[in-house]
N, C-alpha and C positions, 0 to 999 in steps of 0.2 A: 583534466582538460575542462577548462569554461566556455562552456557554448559563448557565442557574440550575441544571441538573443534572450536577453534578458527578462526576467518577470518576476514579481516582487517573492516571491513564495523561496526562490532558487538563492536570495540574500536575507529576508528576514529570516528564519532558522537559523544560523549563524552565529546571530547574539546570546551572548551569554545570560541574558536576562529572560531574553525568550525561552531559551531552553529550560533553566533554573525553575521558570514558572510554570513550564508547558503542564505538565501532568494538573498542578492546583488550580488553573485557569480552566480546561475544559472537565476535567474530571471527576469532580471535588462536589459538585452541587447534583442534586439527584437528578437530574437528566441529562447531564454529565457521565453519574454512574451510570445509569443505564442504556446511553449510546456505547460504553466502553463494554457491558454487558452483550446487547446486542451482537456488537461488532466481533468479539472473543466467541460469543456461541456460532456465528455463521462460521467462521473461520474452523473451528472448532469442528463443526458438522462436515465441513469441506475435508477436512485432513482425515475422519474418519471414511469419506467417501471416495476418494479419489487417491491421496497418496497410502501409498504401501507399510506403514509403519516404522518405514527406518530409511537414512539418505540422507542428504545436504540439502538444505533450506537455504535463500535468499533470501531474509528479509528487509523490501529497500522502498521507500525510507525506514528505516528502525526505528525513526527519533528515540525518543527513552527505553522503549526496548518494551513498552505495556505490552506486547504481544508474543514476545517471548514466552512465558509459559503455557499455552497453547500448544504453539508448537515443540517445545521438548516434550510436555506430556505427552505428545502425537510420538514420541520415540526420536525424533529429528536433529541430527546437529546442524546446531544455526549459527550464519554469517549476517549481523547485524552490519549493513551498510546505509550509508548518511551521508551527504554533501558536509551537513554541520559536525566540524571540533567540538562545538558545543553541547549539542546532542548525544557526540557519542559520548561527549562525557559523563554525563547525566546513567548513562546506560550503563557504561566500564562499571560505577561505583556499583549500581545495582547487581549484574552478573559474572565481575571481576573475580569470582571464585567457582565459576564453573566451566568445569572444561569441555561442556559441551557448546558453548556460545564462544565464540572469537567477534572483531568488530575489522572494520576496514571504511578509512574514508573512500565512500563514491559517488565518483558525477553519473546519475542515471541514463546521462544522454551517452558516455562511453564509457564503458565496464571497461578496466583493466583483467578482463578474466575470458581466458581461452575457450570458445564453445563449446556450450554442455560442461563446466563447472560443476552447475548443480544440479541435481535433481527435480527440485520444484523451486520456485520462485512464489515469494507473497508480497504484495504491496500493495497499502491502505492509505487514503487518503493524498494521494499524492496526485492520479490525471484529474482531479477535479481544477489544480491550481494550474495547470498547465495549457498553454498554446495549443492551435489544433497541431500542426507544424513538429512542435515539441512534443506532443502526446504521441504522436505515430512514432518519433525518433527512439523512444524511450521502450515505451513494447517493444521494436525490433530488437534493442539491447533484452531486454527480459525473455523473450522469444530464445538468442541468441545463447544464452548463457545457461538457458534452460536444459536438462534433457526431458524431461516430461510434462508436466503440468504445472502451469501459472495460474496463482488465485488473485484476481486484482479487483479493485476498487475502484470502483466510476460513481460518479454523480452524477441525477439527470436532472432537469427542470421540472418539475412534479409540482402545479400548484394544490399541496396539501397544508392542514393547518401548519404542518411542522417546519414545512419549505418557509412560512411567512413567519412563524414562529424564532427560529433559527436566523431570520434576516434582518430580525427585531433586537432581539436578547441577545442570539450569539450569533455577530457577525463576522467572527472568525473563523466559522461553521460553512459560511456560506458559500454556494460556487462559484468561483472567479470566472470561468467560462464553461458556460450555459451551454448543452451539450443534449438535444432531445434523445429519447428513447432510440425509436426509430435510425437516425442520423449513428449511431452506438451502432447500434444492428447492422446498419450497411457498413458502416467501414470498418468492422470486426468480419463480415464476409465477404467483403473483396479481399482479401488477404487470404494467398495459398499457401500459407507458411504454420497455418493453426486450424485446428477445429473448437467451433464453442461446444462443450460439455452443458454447459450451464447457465444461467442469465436471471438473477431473480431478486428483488428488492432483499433488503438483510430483513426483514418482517414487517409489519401493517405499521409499525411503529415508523420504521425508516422508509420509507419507500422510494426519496429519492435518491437514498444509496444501493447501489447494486452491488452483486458479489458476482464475478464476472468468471468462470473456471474452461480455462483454456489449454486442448493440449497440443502438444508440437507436434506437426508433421513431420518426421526426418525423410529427406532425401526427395 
């Protein structure tokens, strides 16, 4: 299902050319490598701290699947999901021989998957491009699908060198909707359906990416 509210993030992924290039475009040049660096250790730190060692993973967007081995090393079978054919394509080629990873086209905003699917949920890069509207619709699904802990990825408005940095050079990088700290904070606790675990820039480096670790309330 296609939400009616559209926003550019939810069709440019799509193309085949985007996809093709995704990985060489942001990850290729050294600060490239080392936001994928970064991003792989927090995550990395999360799985050793919060999930159990073994379970079903969501990880949605998947795009190319860069964060896949994290989490199998974490012990984890993972479900790569993706709005984009294209993406997964990109992904299929790389982990099409292991049978710990399957993939599944999905619209974030409605999971085809029965509550508590999975175990944990992971998702990077993804409520920065998103509507306010659309960012809550999308947790509920992640929430939803979860039985325990969601590790997600928020962007804030941070003006550090790298927020202007990043606005300059790669403005691909950049946040489509502008999202303060604070404003994060309350509408992650008005929600009686989670508790935050966690809340903390990926390092001095990123500061205005968060690594957000949220677990499900059941019942």
């Amino acid at each position: 299902m296609i939400s009616s509210e559209n926003y550019r993030a939810k069709e440019h992924y799509r193309s085949a050319g985007v996809a093709e290039s995704y990985d060489d475009e942001r990850f290729s040049t050294w600060y490239g490598r080392l936001a994928h660096r970064i991003e792989s250790a927090a995550l990395a730190q999360a799985a050793r701290k919060y999930f159990s060692g073994s379970g079903r993973v969501l990880d949605i967007p998947c795009g190319t699947g860069r964060l896949f081995p994290v989490l199998l090393e974490a012990g984890l079978k993972v479900t790569g999901g993706d709005i984009s054919d294209a993406m997964l394509a990109v992904a299929v080629k790389k982990f099409s021989g292991n049978p710990d990873v399957q993939f599944q086209k999905i619209d974030a905003e409605k999971m085809a998957f029965p509550d508590n699917t999975f175990d944990y949920v992971t998702s990077y890069r993804l409520m920065c491009h998103l509507p306010p509207a659309v960012r809550s619709r999308v947790l509920d699904e992640m929430v939803r699908v979860c039985r325990k802990i969601a590790v997600v990825n928020y962007h804030v408005a941070v003006p550090t060198p790298l927020y202007f940095f990043n606005r300059v050079f790669r403005p691909h990088t950049a946040i489509t909707h502008p999202l303060k700290a604070a404003d994060l904070k309350r509408e992650l606790a008005a929600r009686s359906d989670i508790e935050v675990l966690d809340m903390r820039p990926l390092s001095w480096f990123e500061q205005s990416s968060l690594l957000v670790v949220i677990k499900k309330r059941n019942g």
